[in-house]
N, C-alpha and C positions, 0 to 999 in steps of 0.2 A: 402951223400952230406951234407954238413956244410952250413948252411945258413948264410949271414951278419952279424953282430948285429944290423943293422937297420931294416932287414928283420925281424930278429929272437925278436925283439919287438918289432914290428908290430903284428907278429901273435899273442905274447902274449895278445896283447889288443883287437884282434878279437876271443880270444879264448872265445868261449859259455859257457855263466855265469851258463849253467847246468850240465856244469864237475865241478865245484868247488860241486855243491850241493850232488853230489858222494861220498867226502869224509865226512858224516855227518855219524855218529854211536853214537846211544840212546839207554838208555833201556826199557825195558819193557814199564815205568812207564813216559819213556820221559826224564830219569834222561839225562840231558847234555847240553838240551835247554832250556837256563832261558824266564821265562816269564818278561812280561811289570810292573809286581807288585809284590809284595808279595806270594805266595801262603800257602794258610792254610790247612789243614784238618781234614776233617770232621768223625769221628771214628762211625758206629754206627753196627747195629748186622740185618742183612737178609739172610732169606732163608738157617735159620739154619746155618751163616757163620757171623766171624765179615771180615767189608769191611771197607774201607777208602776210600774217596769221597776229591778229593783236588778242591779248591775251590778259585777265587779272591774277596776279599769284599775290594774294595774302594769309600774312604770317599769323599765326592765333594769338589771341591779345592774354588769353590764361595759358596757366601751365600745358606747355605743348606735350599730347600724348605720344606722337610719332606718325600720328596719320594722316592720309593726306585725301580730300574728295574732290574731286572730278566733277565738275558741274557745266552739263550739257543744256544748250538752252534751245528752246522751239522756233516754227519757220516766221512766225511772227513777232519774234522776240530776238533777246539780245542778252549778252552778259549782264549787264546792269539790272536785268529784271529781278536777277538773283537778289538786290541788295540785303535784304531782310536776311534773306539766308546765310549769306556772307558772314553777316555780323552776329549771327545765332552761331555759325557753324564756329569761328575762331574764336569765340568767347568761349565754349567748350573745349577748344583746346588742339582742334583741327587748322590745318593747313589748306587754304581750298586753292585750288586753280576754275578757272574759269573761263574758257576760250569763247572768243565769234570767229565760227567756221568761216572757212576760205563763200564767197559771194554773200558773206553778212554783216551788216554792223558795220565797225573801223576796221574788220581785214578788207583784205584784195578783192575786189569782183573782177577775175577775168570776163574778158568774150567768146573765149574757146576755151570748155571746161567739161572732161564727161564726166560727170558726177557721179559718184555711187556711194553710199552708205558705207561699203569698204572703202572705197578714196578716204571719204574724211576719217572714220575711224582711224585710217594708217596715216594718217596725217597728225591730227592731236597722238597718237600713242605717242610719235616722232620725238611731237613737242616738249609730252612728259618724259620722255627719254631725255632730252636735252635739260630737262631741269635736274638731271640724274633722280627721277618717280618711275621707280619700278614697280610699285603694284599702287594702287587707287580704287577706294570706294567709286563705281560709277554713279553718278544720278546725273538720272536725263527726263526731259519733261518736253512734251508734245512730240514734235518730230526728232528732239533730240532727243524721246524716249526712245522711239527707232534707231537710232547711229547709237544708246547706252544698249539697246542691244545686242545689234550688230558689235559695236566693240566687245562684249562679253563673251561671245561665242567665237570672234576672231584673234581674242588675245587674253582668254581663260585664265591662265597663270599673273597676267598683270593687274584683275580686277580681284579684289577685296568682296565688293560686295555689288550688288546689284540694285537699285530705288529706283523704279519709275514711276515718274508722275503723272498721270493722264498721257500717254503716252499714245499716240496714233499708232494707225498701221494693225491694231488690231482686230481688223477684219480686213477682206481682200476685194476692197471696191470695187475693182474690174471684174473679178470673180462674180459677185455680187450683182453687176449687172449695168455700173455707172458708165456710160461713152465714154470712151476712151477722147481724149484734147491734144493737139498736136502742141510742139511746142511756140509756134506761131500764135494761136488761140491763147495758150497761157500769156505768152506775153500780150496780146490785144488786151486780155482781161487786166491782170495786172498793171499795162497803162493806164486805165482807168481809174484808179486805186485815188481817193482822195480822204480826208479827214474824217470826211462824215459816213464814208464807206468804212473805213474799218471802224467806226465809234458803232454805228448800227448790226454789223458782223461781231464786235465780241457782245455787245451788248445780247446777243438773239442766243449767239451760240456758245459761248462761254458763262455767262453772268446769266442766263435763265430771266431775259426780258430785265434783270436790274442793272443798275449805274450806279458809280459811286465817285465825287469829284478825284479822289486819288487812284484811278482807272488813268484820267487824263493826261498824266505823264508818260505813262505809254503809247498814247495815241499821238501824243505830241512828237515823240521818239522815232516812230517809223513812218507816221505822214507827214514828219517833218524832208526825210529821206527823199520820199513821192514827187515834196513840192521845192527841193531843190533844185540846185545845176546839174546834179550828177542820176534824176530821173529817169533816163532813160536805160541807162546801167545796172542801176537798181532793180525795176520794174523786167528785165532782163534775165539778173542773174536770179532773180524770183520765180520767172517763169521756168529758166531748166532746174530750178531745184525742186520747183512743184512736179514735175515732170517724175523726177526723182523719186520724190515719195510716191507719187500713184504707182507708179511700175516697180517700186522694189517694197511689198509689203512685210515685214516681219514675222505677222503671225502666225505661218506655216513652222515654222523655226523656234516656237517659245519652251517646247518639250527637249529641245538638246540644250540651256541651257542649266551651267554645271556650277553656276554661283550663286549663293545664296540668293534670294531675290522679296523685295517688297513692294509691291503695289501700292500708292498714294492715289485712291481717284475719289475726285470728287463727283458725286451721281447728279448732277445736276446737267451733269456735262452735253453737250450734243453734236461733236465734230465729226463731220467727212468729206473729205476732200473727194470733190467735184458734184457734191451732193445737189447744187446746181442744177446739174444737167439730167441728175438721176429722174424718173417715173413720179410722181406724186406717191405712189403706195412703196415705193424701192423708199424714196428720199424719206418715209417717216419713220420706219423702222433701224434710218445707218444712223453711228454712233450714238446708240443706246448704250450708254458708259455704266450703269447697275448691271445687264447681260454681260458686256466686252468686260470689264474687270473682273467679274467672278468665272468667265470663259477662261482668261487669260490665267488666273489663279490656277487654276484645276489645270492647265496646261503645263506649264511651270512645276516640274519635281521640286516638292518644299516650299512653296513661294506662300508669303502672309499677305494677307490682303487687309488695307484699313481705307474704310471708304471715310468720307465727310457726304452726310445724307444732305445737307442744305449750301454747299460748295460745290463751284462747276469747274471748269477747263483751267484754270489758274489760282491753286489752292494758295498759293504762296503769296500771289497778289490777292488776294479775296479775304484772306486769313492768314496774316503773317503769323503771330505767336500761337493760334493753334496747329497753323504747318509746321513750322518750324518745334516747335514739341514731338508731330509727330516723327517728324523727319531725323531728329539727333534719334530717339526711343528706335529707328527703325534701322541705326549703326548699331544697335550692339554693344557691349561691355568693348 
């Protein structure tokens, strides 16, 4: 059957802005999707390997005050998620860097890598040492709430200030009761990983069952990665970092830090890694982000808490001008 041409664009216009996001193919390293700036990188030699670590450093577009932020990004994400932030944070006058840790984005994915939340932390400090950045506001947001923790408490003297954004790890899955996945399993899972798997994953667990078409460049971002040449690498170096996170939880550790700290979470939120595998009655009570944020608060000597009651797992993407409002208010004079 032949449709109209009134018909036949019509449907074009109701056709779902997540079959465009299908035809995206990257590689390994992300090579295909430009970012918001520049990108640089960072050449240095670990664990008996040289690695390349690519990185954003932009300069503030207003009167520069001297400072400089750190922005740490999640296992699903990438520097580029930052953009809005970027361009909030250097209008005000800030200097930001913005790294993709070593098995993300356009740096390096080894195949033999033992990962730990101290590995990368010691690896970006590195980095900002090589820019001559000796102390830095951290913000970190999802799992790279985790590593802006771990870095605070492993390098006290060089952090400024503390922000974490929805940050995982604060409760202790295993603890908790979630089966333990080997890393063989993460990576079966993660092969799997297609477009519409992660559109229906933030959609549920981030975004609180809504979508919104400017979602879609993110989803195009990392299933682009998936549905390249360099998938197998990918979906690899995803599984040992997933690994990573489940067995090195933070939250035991949130009362020794000794820097100021602010909590950004949106209560909407609902993440926990392997929550999958968890019990039906385990899996409805993990990442309850209204308990975990106000836990984490009260854990935290001094730490301010500012929730967003109708924003989940990615305040920044969901709510650029009201994150980013509250995110400069929560540096400080």
């Amino acid at each position: 059957m032949r449709l109209s041409p009134s018909i036949a664009a019509l449907a074009a216009l109701l056709l779902p802005v997540q079959l465009l996001a299908s035809d995206a193919r990257y590689g390994a390293r992300l090579e295909g999707f430009d970012y918001p700036h520049p990108v640089r990188i960072h050449a240095f030699e670990s664990q008996r390997q040289a690695l390349e670590m690519a990185y954003l450093d932009v300069a503030p577009t207003a009167p520069a005050n001297g400072r400089t932020v750190l922005l740490l990004h999640g296992k699903n994400f990438c520097a580029a998620t930052w953009e809005s932030a970027i361009g909030a944070l250097t209008a005000a006058g800030y200097r930001v860097v913005a790294p993709d840790q070593i098995g993300f984005c356009k740096s390096g994915k080894p195949e033999r890598y033992q990962y730990s939340f101290a590995q990368l932390a010691g690896n970006t400090h590195a980095l900002l040492q090589s820019l001559g950045i000796e102390r830095a506001i951290i913000v970190g947001h999802s799992m790279g709430g985790m590593l802006a923790t771990r870095y605070a408490l492993q390098y006290p003297q060089a952090s400024e200030r503390l922000v974490l954004v929805n940050p995982i790890g604060l409760e202790d899955w295993k603890a908790e009761g979630v089966p333990w996945r080997s890393v063989d399993q993460w990576f079966e899972r993660e092969a799997k990983t297609t477009f519409d798997s992660i559109r229906d994953y933030q959609r549920e667990v981030y975004y609180g069952g809504r979508w919104a078409p400017e979602y879609e460049r993110w989803v195009r971002m990392l299933g682009g990665m998936y549905a390249g040449p360099g998938r197998d690498a990918v979906a690899w170096s995803q599984a040992l970092t997933s690994d990573m996170v489940f067995n090195q939880p933070v939250v035991h550790e949130l009362e020794d830090i000794a820097v100021p700290t602010t909590l950004l979470i949106g209560r909407r939120d609902r993440t926990a890694i392997g929550k999958d595998l968890a019990p039906p009655e385990l899996a409805r009570r993990l990442g309850d982000y209204p308990a975990l944020g106000r836990r984490a608060a009260a854990a935290i000597p001094g730490a301010q808490l500012v929730e967003f009651e109708d924003l989940g797992h990615s305040p920044q993407v969901e709510a650029p001008a009201r994150f980013n409002e509250a995110l400069i208010r929560s540096l400080g004079p």
